[in-house]
N, C-alpha and C positions, 0 to 999 in steps of 0.2 A: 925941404923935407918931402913934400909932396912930390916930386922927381923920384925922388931913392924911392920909395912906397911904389909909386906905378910901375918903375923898374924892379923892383922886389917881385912884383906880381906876374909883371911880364918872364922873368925868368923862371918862374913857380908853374905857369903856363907852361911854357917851353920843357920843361924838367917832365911834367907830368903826358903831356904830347910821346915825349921821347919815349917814357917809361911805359904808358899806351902801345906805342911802336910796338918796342922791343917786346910787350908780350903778344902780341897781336903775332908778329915774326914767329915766335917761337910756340905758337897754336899752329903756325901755317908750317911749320916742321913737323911737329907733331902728327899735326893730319895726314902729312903727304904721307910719313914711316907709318902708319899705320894703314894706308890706301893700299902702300905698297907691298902689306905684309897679307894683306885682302886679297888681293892679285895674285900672289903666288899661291896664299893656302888655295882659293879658287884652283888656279890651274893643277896643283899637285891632286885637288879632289876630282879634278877632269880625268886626271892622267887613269888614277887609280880608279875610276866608273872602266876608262877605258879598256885597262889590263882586265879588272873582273868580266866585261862584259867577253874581250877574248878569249879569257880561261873558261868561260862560260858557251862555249862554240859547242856544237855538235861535229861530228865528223863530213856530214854531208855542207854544213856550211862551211868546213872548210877547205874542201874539196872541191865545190864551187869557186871559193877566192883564190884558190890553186893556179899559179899559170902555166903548168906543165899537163904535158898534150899527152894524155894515156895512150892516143896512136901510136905515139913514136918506139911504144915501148911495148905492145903487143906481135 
């Protein structure tokens, strides 16, 4: 009887490990899809700083970043 009992427990142990695991697994999915969804809205809010700040140019700076030579065309 005292056999079956420590086996009892030992596989009670073992159940509970796994079940641990398995949510443990399933935070570290969790996390990643939400790391990953951090990363993009990040980058899409770079993107969109970037375009405003472009639409946001004067003519002289872009005229500056120009790389056509106003000699060629005088």
């Amino acid at each position: 009887m005292k056999k079956q009992k420590s086996a009892d427990k030992h596989q009670l142990k073992d159940d509970l490990q796994s079940d641990i695991k398995e949510k443990l697994m399933q935070m570290k999915s969790q996390l990643k899809d939400e790391d990953e969804k951090r990363q993009e809205r990040k980058k899409a809010e770079q993107i969109r700083k970037k375009k405003e700040i472009e639409k946001n140019k004067s003519f002289e700076q872009l005229l500056d970043e120009s790389q056509l030579d106003w000699h060629q065309y005088k």
